[in-house]
mmCIF file of the C-alpha atoms, coordinates in Angstrom:
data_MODEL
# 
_entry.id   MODEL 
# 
loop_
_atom_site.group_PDB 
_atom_site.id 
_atom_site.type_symbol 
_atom_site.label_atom_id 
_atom_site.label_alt_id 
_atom_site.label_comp_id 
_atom_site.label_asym_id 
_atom_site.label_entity_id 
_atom_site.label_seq_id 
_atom_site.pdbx_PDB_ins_code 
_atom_site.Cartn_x 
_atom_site.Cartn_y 
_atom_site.Cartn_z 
_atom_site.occupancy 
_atom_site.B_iso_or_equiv 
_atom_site.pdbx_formal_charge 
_atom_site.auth_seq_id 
_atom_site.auth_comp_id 
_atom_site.auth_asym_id 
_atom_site.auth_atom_id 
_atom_site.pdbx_PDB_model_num 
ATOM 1  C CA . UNK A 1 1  ? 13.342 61.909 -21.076 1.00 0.00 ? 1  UNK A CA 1 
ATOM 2  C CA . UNK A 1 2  ? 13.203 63.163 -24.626 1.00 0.00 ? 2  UNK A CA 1 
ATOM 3  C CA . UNK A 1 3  ? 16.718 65.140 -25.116 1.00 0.00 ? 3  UNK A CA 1 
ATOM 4  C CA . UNK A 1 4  ? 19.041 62.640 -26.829 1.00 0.00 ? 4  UNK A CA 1 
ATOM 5  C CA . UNK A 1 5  ? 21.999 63.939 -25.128 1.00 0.00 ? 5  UNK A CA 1 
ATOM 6  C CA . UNK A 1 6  ? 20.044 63.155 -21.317 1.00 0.00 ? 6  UNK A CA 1 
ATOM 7  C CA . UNK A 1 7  ? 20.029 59.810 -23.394 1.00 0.00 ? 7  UNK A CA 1 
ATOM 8  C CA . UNK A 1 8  ? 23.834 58.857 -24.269 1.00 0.00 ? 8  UNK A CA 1 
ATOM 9  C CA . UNK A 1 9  ? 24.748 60.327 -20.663 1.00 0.00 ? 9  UNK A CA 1 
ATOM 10 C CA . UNK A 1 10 ? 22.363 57.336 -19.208 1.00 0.00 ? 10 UNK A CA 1 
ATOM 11 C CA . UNK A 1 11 ? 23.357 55.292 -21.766 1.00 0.00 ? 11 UNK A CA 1 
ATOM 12 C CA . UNK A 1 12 ? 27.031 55.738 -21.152 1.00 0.00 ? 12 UNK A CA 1 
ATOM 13 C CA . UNK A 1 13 ? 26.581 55.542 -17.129 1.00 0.00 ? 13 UNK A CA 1 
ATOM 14 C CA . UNK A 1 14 ? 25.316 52.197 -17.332 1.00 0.00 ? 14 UNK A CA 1 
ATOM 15 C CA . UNK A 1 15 ? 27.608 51.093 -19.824 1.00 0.00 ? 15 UNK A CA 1 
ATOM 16 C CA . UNK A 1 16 ? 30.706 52.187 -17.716 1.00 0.00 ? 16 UNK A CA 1 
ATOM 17 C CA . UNK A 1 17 ? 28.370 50.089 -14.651 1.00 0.00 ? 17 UNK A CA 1 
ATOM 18 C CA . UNK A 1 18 ? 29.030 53.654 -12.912 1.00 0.00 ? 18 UNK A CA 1 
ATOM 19 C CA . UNK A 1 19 ? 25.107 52.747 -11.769 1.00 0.00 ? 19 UNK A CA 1 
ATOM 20 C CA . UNK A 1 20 ? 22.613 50.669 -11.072 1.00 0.00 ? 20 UNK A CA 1 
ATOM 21 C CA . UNK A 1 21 ? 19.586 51.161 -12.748 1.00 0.00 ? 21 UNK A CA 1 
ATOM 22 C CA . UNK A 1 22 ? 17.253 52.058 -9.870  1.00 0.00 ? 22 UNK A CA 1 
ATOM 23 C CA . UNK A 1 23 ? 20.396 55.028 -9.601  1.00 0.00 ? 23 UNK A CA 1 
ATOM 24 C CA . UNK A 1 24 ? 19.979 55.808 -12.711 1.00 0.00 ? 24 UNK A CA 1 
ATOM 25 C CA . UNK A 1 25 ? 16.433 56.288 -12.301 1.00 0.00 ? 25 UNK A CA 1 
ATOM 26 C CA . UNK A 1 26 ? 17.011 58.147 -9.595  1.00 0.00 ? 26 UNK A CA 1 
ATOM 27 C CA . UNK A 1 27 ? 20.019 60.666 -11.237 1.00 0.00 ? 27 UNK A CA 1 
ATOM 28 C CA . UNK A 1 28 ? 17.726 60.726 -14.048 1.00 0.00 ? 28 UNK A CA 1 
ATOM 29 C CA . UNK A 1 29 ? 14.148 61.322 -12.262 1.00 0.00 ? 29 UNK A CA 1 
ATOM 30 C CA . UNK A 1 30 ? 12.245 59.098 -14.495 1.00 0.00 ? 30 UNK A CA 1 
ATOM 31 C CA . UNK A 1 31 ? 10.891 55.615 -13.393 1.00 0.00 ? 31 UNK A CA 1 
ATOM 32 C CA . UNK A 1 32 ? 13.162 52.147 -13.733 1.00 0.00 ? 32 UNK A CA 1 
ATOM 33 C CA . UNK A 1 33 ? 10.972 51.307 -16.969 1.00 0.00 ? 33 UNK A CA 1 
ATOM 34 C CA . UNK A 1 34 ? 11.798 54.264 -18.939 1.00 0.00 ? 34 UNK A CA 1 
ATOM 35 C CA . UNK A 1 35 ? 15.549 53.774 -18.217 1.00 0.00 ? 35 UNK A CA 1 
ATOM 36 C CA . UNK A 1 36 ? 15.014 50.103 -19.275 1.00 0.00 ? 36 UNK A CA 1 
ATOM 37 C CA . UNK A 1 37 ? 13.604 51.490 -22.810 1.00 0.00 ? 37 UNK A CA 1 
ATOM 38 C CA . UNK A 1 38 ? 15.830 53.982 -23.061 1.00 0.00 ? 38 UNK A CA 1 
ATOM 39 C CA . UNK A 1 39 ? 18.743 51.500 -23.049 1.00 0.00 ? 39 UNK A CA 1 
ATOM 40 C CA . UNK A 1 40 ? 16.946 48.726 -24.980 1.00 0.00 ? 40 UNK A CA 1 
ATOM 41 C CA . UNK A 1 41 ? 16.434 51.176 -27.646 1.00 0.00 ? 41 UNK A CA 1 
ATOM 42 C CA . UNK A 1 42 ? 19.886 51.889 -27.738 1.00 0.00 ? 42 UNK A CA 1 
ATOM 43 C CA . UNK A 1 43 ? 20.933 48.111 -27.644 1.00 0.00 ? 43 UNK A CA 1 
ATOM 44 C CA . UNK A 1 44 ? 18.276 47.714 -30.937 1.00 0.00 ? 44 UNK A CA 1 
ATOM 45 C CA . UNK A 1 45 ? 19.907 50.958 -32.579 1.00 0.00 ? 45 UNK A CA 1 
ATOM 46 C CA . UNK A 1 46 ? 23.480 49.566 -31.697 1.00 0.00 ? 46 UNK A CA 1 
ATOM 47 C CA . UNK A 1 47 ? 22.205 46.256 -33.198 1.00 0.00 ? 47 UNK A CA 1 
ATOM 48 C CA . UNK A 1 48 ? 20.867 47.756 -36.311 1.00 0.00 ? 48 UNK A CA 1 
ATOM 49 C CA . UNK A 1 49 ? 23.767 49.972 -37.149 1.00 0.00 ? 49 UNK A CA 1 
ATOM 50 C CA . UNK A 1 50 ? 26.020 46.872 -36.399 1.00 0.00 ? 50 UNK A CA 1 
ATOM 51 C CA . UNK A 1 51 ? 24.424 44.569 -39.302 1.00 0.00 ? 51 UNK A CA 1 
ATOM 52 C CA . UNK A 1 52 ? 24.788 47.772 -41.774 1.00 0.00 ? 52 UNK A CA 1 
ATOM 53 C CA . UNK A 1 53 ? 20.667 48.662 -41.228 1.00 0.00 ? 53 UNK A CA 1 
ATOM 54 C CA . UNK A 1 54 ? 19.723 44.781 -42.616 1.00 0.00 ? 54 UNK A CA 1 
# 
């Protein structure tokens, strides 16, 4: 799952709680793990921007 936008559209599905994430693996066709890193990478980027890059 390397295309950024396939990304924020997971991202925003689970956000919205439009899907579990065995759905979203599912939508997605990757495994529950990679849709686990895909959103803790966003949480850490979220988290990062958040505290000004600090």
């Amino acid at each position: 799952m390397t295309s950024p936008r396939r990304q924020g559209h997971l991202v925003r599905q689970h956000r919205f709680g439009e899907h579990t994430i065995a759905d979203l693996a599912g939508l997605f066709s990757v495994s529950r793990a990679t849709v686990h890193r895909v959103l803790e990478r966003h949480r850490n980027a979220s988290a990062l921007s958040a505290s000004g890059g600090q």
